[in-house]
C-alpha positions as CSV (number, residue, x, y, z in Angstrom):
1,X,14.4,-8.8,-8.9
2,X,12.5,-5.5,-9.0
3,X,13.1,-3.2,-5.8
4,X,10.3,-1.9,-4.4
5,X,11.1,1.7,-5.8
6,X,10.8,0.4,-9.3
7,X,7.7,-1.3,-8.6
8,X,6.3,1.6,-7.2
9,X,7.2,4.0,-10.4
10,X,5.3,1.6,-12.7
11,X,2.4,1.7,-10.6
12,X,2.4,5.4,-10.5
13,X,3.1,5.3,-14.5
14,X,0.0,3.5,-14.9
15,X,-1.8,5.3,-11.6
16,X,-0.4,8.7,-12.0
17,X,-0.4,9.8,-7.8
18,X,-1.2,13.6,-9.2
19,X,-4.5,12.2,-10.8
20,X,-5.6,11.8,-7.1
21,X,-8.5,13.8,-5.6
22,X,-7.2,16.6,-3.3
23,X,-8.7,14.8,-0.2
24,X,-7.5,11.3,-1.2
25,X,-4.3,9.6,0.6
26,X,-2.4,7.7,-2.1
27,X,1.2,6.3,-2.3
28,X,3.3,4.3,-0.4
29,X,1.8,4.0,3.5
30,X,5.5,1.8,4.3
31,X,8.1,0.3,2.8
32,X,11.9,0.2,2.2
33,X,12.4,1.6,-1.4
34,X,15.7,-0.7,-1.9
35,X,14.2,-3.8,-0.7
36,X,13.3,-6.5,-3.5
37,X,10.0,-7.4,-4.6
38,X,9.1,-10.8,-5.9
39,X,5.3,-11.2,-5.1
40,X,2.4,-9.0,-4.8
41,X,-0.9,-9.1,-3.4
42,X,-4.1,-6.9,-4.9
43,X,-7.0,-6.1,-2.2
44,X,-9.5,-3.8,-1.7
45,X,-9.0,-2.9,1.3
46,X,-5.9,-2.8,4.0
47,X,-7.6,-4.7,6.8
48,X,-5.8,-7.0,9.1
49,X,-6.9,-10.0,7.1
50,X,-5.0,-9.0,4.3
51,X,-2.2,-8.6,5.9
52,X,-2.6,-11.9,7.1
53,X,-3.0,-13.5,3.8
54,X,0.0,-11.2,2.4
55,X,2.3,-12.9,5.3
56,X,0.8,-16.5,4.8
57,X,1.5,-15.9,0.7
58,X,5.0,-14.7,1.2
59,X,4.2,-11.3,-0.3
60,X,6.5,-8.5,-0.5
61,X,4.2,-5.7,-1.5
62,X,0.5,-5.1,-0.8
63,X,-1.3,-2.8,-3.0
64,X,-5.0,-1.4,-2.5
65,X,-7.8,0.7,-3.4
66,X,-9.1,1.9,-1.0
67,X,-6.4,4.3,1.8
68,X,-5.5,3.0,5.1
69,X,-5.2,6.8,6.5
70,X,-7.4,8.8,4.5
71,X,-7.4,11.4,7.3
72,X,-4.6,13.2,9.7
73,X,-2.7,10.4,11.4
74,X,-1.8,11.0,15.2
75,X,-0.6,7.2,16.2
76,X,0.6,4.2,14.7
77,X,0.4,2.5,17.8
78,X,-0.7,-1.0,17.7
79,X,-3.6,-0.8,20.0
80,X,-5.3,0.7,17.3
81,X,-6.7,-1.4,14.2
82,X,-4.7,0.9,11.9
83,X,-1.6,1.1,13.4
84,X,-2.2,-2.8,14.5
85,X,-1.7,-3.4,10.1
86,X,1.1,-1.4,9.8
87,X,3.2,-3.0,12.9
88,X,2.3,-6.3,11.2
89,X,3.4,-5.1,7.9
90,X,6.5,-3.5,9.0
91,X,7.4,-6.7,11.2
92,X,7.3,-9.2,8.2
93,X,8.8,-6.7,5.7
94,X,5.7,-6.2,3.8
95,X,5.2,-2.4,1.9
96,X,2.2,-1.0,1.4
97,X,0.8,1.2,-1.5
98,X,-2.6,2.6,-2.1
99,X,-3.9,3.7,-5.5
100,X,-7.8,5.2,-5.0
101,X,-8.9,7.8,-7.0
102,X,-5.9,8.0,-8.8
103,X,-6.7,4.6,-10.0
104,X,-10.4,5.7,-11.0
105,X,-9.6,8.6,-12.7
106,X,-6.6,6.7,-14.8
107,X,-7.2,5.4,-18.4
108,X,-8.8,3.0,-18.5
109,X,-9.5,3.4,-14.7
């Protein structure tokens, strides 16, 4: 089984991060690089939804296009709808990568 630190390298391979636009968030939002990755779910966006689905599929990994922090970050806190994903993420061991306009500008994009 892949860990998630492999996974991640081939999506950066194919999504180089520096390919990014200067104002664009991309990478790895959470995750633990050693853990093991058997499934993963493609979305759009990071909304709670998708995490949702990501729990109820038994997914490891959640990568999406569009960033869950685009801008400065001052709390993760739950009461928040952003920090509300990533608690959720975090508490069912779900990692989450974005690829945005490093993804666009790749070949093919």
């Amino acid at each position: 089984m892949p860990r998630l630190s492999e996974v991640i390298a081939a999506l950066d391979a194919l999504w180089p991060p520096e390919r990014a636009e200067s104002w664009d968030a991309v990478g790895t939002v959470c995750g633990d690089p050693d853990a093991e990755v058997a499934r993963v779910l493609f979305a759009v966006d990071p909304v709670e939804a998708i995490a949702d689905e990501a729990i109820a599929l038994g997914a490891d990994l959640i990568v999406t296009h569009h960033p869950l922090y685009l801008r400065g970050t001052t709390t993760v806190a739950a009461g928040h709808f952003k920090g509300r994903v990533v608690h959720r993420l975090i508490k069912h061991d779900i990692a989450l990568h974005v690829a945005h306009t490093n993804a666009d500008t790749a070949d093919p994009g």
